[in-house]
mmCIF file of the N, C-alpha and C atoms, coordinates in Angstrom:
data_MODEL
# 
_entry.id   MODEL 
# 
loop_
_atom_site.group_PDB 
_atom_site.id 
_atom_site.type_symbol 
_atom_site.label_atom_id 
_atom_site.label_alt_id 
_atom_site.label_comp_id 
_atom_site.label_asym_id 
_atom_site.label_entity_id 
_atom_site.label_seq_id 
_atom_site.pdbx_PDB_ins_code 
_atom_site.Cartn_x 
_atom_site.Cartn_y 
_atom_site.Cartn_z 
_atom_site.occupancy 
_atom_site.B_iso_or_equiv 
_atom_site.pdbx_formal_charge 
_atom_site.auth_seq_id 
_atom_site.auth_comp_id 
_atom_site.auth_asym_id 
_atom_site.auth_atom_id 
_atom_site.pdbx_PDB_model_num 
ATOM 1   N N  . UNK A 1 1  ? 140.099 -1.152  93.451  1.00 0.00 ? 1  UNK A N  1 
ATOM 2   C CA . UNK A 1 1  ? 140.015 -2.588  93.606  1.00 0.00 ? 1  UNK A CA 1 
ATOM 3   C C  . UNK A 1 1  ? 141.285 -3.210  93.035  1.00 0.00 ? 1  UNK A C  1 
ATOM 4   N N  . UNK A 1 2  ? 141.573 -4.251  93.694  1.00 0.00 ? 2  UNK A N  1 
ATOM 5   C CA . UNK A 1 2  ? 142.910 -4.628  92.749  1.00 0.00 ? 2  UNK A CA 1 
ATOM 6   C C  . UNK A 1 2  ? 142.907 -5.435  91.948  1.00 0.00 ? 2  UNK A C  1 
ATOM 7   N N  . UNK A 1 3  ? 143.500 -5.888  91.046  1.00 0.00 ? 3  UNK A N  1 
ATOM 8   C CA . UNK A 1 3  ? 143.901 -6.281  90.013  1.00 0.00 ? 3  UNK A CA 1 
ATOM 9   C C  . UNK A 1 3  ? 143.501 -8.012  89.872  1.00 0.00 ? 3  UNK A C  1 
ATOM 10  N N  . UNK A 1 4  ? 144.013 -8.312  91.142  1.00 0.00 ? 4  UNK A N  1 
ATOM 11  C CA . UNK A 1 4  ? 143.781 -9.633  91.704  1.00 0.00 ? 4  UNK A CA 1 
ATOM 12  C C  . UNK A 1 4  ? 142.415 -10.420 90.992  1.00 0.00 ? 4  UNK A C  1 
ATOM 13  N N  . UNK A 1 5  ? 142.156 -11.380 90.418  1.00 0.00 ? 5  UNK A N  1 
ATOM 14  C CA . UNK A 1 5  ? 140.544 -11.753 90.746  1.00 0.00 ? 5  UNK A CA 1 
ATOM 15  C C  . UNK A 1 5  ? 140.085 -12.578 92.099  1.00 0.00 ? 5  UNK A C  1 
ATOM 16  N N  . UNK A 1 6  ? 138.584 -11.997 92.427  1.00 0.00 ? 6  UNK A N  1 
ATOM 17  C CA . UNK A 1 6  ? 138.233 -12.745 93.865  1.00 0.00 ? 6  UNK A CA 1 
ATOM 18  C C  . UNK A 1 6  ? 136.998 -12.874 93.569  1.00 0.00 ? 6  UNK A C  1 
ATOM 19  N N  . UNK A 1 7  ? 136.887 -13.776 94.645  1.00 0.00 ? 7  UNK A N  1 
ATOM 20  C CA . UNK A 1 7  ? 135.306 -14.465 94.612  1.00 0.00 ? 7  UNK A CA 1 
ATOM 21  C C  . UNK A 1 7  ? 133.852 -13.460 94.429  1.00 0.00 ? 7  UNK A C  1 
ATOM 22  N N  . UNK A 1 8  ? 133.156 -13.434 93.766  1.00 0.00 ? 8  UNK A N  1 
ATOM 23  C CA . UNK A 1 8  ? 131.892 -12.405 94.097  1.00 0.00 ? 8  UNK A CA 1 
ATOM 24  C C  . UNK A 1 8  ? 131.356 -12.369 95.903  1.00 0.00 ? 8  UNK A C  1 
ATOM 25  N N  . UNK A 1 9  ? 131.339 -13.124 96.262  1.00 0.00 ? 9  UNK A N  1 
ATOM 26  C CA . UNK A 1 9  ? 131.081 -13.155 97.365  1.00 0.00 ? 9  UNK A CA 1 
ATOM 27  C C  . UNK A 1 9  ? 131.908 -12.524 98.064  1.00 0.00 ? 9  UNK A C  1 
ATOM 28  N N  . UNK A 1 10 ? 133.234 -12.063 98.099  1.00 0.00 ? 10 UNK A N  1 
ATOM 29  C CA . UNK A 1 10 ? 133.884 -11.063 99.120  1.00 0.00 ? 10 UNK A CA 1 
ATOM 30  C C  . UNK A 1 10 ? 134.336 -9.530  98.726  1.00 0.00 ? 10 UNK A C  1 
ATOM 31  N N  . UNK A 1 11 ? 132.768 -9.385  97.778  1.00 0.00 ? 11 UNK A N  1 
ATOM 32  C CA . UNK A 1 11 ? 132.754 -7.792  97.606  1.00 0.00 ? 11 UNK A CA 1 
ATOM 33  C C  . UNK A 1 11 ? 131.707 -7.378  98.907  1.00 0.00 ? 11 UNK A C  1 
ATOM 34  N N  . UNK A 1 12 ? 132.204 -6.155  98.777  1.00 0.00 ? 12 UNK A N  1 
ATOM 35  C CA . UNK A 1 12 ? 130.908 -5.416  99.743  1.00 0.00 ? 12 UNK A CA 1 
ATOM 36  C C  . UNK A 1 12 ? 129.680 -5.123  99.431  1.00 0.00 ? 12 UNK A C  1 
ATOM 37  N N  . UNK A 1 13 ? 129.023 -5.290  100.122 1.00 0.00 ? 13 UNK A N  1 
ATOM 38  C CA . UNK A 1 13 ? 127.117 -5.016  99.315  1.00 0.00 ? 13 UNK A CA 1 
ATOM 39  C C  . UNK A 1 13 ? 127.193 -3.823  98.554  1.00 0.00 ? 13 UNK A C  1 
ATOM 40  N N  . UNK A 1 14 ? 127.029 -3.618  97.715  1.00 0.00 ? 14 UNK A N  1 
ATOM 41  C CA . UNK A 1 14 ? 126.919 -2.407  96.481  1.00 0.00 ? 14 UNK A CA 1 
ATOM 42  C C  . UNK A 1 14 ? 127.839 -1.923  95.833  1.00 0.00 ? 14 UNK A C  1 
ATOM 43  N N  . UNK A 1 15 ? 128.778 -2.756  95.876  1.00 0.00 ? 15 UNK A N  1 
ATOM 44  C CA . UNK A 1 15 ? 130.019 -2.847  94.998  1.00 0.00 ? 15 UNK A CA 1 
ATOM 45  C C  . UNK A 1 15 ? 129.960 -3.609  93.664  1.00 0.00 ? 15 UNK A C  1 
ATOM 46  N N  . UNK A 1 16 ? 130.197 -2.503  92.260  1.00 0.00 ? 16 UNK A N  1 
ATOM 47  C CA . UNK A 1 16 ? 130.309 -3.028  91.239  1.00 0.00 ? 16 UNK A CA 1 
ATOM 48  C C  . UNK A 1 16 ? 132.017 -3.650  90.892  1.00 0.00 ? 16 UNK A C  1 
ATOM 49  N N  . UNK A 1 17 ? 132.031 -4.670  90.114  1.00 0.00 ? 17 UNK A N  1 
ATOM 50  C CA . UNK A 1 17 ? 133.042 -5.425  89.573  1.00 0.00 ? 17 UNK A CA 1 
ATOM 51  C C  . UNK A 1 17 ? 132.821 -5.922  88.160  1.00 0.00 ? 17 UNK A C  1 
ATOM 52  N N  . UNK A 1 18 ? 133.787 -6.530  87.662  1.00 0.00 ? 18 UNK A N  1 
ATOM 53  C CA . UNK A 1 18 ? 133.697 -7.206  86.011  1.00 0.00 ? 18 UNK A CA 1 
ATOM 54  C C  . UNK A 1 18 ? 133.912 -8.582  86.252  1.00 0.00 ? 18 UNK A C  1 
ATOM 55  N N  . UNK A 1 19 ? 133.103 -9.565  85.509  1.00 0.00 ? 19 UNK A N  1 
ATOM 56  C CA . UNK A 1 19 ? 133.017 -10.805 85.661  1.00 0.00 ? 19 UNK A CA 1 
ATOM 57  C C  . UNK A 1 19 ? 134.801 -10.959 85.012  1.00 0.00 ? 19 UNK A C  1 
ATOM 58  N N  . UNK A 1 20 ? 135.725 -11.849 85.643  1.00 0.00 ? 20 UNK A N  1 
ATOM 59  C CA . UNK A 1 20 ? 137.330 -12.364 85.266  1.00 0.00 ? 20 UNK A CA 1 
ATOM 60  C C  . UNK A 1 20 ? 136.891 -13.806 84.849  1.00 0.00 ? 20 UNK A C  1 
ATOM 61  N N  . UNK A 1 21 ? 136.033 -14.396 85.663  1.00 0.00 ? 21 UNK A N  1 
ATOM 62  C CA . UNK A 1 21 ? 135.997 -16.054 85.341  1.00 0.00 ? 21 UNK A CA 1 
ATOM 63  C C  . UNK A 1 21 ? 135.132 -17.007 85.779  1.00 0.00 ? 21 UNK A C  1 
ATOM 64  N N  . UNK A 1 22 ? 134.727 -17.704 85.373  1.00 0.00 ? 22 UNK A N  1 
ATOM 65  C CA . UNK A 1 22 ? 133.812 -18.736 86.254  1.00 0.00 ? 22 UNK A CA 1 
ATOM 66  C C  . UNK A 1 22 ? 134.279 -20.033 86.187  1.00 0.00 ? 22 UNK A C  1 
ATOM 67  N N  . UNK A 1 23 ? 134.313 -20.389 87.297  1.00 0.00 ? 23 UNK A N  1 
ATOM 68  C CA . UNK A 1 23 ? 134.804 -21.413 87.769  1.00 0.00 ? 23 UNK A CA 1 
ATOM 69  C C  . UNK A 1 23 ? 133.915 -22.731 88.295  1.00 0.00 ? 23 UNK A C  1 
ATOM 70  N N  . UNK A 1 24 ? 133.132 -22.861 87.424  1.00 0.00 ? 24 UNK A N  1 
ATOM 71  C CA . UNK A 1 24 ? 131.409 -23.272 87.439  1.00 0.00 ? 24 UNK A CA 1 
ATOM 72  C C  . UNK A 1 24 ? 131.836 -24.549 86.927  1.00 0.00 ? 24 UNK A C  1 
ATOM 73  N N  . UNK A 1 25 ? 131.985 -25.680 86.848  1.00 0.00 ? 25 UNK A N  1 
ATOM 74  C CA . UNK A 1 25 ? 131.415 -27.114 85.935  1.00 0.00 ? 25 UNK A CA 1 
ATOM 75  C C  . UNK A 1 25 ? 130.740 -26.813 84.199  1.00 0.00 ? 25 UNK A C  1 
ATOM 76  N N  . UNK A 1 26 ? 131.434 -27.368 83.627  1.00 0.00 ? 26 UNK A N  1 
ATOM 77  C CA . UNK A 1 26 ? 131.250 -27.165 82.285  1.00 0.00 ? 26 UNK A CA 1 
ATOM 78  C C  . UNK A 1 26 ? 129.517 -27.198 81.890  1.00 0.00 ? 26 UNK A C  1 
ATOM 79  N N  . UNK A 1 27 ? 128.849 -28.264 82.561  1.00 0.00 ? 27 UNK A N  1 
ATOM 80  C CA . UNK A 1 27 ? 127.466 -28.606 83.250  1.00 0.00 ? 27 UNK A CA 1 
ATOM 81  C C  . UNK A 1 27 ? 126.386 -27.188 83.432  1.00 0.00 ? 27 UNK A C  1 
ATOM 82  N N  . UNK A 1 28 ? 126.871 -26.234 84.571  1.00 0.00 ? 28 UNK A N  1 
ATOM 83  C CA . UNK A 1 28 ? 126.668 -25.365 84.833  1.00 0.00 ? 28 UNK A CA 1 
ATOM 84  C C  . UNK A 1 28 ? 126.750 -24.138 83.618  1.00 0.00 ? 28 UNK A C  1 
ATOM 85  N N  . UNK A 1 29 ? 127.758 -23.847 83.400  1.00 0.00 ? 29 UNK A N  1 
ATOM 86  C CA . UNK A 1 29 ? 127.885 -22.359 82.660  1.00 0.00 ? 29 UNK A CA 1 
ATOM 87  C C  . UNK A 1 29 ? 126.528 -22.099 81.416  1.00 0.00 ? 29 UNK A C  1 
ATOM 88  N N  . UNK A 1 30 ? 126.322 -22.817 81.108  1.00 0.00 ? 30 UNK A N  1 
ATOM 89  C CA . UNK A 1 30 ? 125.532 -22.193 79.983  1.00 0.00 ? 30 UNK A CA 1 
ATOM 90  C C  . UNK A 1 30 ? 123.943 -21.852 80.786  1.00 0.00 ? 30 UNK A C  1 
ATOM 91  N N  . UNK A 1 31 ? 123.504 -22.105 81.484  1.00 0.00 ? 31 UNK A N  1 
ATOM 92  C CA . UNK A 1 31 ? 122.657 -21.811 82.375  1.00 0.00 ? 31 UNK A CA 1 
ATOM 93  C C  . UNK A 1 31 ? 122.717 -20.115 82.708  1.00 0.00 ? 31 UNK A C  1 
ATOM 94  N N  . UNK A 1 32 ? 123.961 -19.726 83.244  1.00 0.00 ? 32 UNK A N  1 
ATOM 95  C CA . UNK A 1 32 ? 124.947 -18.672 83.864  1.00 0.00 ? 32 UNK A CA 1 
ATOM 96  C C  . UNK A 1 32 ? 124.801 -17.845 82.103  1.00 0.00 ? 32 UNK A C  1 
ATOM 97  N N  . UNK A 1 33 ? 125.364 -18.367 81.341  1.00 0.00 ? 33 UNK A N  1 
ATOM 98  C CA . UNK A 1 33 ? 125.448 -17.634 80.029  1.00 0.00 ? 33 UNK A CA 1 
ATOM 99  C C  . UNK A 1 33 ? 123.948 -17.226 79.304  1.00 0.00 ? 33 UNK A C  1 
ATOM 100 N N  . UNK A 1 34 ? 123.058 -18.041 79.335  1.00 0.00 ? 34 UNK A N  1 
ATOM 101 C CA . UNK A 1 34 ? 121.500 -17.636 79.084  1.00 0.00 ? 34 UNK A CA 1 
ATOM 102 C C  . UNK A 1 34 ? 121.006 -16.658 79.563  1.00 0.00 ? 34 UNK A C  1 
ATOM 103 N N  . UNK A 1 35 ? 121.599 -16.193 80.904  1.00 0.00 ? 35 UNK A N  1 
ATOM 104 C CA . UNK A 1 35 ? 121.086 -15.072 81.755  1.00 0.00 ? 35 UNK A CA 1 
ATOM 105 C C  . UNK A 1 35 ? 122.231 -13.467 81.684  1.00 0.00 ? 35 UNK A C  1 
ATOM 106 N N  . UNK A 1 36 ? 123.008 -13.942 80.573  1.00 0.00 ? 36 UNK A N  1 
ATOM 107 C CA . UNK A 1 36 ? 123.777 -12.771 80.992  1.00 0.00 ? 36 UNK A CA 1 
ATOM 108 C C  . UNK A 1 36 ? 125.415 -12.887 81.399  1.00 0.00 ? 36 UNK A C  1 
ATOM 109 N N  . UNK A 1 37 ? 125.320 -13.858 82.253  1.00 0.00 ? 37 UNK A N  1 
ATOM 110 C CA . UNK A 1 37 ? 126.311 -13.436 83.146  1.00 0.00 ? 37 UNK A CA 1 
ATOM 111 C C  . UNK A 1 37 ? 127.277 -14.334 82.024  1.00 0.00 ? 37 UNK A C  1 
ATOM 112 N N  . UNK A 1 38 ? 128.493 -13.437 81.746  1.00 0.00 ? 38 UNK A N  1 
ATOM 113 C CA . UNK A 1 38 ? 129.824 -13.768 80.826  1.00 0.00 ? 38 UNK A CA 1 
ATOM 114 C C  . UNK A 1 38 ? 130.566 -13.072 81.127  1.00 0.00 ? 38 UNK A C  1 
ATOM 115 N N  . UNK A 1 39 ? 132.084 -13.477 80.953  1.00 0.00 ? 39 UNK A N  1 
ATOM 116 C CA . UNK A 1 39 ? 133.357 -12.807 81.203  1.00 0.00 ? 39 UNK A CA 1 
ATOM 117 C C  . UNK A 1 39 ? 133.583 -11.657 80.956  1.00 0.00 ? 39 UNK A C  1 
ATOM 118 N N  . UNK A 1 40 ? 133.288 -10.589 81.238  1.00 0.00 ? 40 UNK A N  1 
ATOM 119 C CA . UNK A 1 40 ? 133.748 -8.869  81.133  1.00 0.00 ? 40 UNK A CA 1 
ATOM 120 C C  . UNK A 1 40 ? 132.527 -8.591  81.472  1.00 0.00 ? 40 UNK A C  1 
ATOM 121 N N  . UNK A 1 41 ? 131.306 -9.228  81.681  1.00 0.00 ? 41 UNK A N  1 
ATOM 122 C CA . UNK A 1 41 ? 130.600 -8.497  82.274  1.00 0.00 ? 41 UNK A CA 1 
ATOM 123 C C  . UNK A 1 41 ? 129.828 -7.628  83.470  1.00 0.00 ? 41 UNK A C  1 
ATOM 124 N N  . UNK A 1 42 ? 129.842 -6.620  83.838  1.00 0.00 ? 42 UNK A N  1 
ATOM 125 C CA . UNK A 1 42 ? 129.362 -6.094  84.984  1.00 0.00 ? 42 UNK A CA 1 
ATOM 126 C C  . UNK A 1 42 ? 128.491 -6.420  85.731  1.00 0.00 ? 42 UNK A C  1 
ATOM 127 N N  . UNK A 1 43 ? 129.032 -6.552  86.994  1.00 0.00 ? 43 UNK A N  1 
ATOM 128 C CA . UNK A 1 43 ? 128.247 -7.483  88.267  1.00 0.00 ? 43 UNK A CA 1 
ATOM 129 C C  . UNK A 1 43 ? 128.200 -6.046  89.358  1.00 0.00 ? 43 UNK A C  1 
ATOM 130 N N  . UNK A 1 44 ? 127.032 -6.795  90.287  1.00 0.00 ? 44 UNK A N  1 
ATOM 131 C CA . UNK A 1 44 ? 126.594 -5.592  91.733  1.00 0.00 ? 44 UNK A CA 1 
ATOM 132 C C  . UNK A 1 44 ? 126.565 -6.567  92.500  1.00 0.00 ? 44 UNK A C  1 
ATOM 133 N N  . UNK A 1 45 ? 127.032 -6.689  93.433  1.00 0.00 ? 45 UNK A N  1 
ATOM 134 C CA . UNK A 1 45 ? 126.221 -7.336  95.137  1.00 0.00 ? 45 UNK A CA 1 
ATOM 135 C C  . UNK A 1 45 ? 125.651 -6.582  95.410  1.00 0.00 ? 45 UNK A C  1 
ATOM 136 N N  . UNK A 1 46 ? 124.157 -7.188  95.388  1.00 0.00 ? 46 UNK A N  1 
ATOM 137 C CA . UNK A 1 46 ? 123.220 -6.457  95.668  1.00 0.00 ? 46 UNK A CA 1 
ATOM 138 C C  . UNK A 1 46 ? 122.710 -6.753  97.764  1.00 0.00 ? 46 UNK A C  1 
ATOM 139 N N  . UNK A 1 47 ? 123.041 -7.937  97.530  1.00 0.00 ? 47 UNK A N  1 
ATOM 140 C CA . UNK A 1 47 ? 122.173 -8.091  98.947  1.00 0.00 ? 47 UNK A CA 1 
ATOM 141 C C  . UNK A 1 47 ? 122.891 -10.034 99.166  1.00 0.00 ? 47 UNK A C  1 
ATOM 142 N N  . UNK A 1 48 ? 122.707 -10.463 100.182 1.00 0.00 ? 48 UNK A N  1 
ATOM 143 C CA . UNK A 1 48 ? 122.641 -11.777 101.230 1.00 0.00 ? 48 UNK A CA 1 
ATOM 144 C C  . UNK A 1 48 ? 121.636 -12.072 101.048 1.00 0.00 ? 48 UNK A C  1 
ATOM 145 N N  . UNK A 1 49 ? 121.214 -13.243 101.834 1.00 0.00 ? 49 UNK A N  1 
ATOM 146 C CA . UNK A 1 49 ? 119.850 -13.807 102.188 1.00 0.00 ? 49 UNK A CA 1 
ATOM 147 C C  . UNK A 1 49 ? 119.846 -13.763 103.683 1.00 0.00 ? 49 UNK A C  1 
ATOM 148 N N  . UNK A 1 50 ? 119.312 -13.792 104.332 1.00 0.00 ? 50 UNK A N  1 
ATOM 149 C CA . UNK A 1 50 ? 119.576 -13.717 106.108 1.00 0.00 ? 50 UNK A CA 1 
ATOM 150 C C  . UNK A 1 50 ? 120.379 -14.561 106.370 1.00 0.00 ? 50 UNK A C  1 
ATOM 151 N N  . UNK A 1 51 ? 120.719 -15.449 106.181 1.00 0.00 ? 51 UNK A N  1 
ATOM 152 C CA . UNK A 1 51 ? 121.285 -16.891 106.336 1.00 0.00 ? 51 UNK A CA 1 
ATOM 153 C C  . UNK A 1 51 ? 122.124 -16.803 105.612 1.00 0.00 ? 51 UNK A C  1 
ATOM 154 N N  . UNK A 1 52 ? 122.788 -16.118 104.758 1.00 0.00 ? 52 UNK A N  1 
ATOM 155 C CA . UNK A 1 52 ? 123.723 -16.272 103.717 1.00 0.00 ? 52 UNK A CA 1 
ATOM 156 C C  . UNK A 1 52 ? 123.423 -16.602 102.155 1.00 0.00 ? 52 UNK A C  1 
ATOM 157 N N  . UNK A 1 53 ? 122.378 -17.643 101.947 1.00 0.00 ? 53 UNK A N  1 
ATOM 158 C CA . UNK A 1 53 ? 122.583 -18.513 100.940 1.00 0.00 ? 53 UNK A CA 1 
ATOM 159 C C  . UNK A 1 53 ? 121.079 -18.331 100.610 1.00 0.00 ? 53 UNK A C  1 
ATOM 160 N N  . UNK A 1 54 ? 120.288 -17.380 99.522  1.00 0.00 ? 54 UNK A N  1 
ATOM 161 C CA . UNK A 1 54 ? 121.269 -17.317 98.346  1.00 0.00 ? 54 UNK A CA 1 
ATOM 162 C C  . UNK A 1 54 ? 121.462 -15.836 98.039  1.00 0.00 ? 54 UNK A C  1 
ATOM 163 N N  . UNK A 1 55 ? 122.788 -15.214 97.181  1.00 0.00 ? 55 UNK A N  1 
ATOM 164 C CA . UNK A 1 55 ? 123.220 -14.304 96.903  1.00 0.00 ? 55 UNK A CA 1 
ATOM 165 C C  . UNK A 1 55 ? 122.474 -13.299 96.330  1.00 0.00 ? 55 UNK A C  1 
ATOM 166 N N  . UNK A 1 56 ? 122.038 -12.150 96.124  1.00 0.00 ? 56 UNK A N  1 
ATOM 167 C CA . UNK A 1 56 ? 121.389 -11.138 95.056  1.00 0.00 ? 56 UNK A CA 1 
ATOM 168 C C  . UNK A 1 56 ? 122.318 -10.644 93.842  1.00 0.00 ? 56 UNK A C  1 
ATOM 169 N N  . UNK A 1 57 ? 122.199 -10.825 92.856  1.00 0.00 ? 57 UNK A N  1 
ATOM 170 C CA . UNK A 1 57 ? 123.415 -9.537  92.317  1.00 0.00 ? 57 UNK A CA 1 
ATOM 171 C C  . UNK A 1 57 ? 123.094 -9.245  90.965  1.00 0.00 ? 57 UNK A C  1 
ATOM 172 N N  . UNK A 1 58 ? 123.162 -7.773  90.491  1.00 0.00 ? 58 UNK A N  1 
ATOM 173 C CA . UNK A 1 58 ? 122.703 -7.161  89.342  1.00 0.00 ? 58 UNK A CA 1 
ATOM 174 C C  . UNK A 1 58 ? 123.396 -7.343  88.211  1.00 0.00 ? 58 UNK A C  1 
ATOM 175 N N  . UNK A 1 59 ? 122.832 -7.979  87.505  1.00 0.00 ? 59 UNK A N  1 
ATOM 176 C CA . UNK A 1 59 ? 123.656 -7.738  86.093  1.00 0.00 ? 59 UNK A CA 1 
ATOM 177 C C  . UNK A 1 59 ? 122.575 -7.621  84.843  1.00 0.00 ? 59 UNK A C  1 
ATOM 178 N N  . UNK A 1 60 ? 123.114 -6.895  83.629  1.00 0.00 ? 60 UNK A N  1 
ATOM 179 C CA . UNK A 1 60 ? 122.733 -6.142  82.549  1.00 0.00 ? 60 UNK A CA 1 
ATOM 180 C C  . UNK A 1 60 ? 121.178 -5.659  83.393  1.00 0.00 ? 60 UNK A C  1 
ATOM 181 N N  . UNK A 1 61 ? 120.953 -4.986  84.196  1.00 0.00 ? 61 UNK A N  1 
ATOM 182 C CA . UNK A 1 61 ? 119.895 -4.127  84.497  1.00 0.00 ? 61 UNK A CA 1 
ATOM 183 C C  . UNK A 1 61 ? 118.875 -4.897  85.492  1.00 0.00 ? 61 UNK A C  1 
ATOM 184 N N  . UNK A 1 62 ? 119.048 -6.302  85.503  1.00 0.00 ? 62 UNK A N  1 
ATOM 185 C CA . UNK A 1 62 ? 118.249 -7.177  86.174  1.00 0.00 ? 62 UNK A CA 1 
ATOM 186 C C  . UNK A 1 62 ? 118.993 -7.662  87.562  1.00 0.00 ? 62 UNK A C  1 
ATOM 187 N N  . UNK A 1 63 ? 117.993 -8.370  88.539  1.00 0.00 ? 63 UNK A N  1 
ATOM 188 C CA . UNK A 1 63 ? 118.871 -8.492  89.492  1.00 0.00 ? 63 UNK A CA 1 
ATOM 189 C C  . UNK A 1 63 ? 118.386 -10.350 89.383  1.00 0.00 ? 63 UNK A C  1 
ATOM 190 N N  . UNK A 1 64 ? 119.089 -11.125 89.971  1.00 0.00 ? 64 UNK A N  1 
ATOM 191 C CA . UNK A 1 64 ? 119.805 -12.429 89.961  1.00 0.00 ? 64 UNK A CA 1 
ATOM 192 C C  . UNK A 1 64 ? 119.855 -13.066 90.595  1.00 0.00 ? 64 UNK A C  1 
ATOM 193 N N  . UNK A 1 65 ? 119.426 -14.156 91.208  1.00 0.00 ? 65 UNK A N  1 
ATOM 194 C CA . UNK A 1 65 ? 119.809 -14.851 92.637  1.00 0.00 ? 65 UNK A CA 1 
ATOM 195 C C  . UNK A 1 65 ? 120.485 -16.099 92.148  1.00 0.00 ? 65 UNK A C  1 
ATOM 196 N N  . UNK A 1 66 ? 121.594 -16.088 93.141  1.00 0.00 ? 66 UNK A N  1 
ATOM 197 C CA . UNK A 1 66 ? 122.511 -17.412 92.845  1.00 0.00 ? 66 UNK A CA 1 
ATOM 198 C C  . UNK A 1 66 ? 122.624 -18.202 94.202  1.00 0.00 ? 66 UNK A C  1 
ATOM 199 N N  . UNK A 1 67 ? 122.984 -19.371 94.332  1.00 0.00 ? 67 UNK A N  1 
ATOM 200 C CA . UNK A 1 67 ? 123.452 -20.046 95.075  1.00 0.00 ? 67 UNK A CA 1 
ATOM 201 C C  . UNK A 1 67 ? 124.761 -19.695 95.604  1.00 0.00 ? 67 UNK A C  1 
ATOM 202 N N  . UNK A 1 68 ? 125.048 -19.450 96.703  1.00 0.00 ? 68 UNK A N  1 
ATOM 203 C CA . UNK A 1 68 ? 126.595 -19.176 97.621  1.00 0.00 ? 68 UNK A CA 1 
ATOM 204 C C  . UNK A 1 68 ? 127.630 -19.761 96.780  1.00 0.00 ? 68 UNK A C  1 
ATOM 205 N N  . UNK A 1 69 ? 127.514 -21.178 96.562  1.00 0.00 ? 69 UNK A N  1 
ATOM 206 C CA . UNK A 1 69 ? 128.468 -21.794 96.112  1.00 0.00 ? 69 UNK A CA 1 
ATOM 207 C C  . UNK A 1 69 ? 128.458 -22.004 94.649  1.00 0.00 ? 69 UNK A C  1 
ATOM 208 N N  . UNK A 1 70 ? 127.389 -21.553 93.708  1.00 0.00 ? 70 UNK A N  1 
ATOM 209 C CA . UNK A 1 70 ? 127.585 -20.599 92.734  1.00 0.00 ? 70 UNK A CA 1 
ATOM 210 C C  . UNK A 1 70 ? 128.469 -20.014 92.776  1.00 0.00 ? 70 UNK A C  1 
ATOM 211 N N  . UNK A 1 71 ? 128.175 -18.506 93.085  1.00 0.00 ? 71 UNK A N  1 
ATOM 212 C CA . UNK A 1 71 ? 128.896 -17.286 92.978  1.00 0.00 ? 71 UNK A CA 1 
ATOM 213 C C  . UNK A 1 71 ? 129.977 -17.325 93.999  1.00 0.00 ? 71 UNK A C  1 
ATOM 214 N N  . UNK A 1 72 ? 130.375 -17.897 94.567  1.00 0.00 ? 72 UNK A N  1 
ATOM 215 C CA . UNK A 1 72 ? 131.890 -18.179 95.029  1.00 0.00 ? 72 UNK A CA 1 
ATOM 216 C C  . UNK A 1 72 ? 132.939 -18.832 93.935  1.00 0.00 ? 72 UNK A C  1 
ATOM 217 N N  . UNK A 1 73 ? 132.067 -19.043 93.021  1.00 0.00 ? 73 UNK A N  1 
ATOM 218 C CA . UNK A 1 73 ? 132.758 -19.533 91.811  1.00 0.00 ? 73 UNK A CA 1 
ATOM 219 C C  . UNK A 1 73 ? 133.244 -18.508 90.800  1.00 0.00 ? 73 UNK A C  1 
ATOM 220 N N  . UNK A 1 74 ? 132.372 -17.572 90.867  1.00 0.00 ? 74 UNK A N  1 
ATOM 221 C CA . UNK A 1 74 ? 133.024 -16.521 89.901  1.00 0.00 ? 74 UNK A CA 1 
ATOM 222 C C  . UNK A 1 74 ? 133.682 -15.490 90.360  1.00 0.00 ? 74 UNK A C  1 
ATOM 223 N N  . UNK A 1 75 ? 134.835 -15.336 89.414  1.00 0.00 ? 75 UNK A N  1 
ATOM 224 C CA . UNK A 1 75 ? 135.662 -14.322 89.843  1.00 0.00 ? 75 UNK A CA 1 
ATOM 225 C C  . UNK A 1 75 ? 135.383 -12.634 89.608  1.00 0.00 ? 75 UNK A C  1 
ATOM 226 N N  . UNK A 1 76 ? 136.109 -12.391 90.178  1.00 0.00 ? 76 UNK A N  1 
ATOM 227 C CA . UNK A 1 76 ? 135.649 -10.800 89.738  1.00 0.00 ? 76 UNK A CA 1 
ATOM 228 C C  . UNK A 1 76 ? 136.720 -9.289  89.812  1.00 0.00 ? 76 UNK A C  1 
ATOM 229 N N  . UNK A 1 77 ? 137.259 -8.655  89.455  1.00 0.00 ? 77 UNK A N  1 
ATOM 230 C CA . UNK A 1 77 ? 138.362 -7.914  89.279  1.00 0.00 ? 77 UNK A CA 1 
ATOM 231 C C  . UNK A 1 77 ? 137.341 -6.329  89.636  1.00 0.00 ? 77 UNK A C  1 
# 
């Protein structure tokens, strides 16, 4: 994977990555942080929704559903 950070959303379904950043509204993050999800931590795309929206994805052992435009917010290396 490269080095680059990119959106969670343009990994491939079952591809692990490390959280680089979130790019969430100050509003938002601690919501995101209650559940886990913080900077170095390990992310899965797990799955779509038929429609796209909303995302699946595993982190610390649990799996997660976010909003598209959520997780287009966080980066991922």
């Amino acid at each position: 994977m490269s080095s680059a950070p990119q959106p969670l959303t343009s990994l491939p379904l079952g591809t692990k990555a490390t959280v680089a950043e979130i790019k969430l509204p100050a509003a938002q993050k601690p919501r995101l942080m209650e559940m886990g999800l913080l900077v170095g931590t390990d992310v899965e795309l797990v799955r779509f929704a038929p429609l796209g929206d909303p995302v699946e994805i595993k982190v610390r052992g649990y799996n997660l559903t976010l909003r598209k435009h959520e997780a287009e917010q966080i980066l991922v290396r």
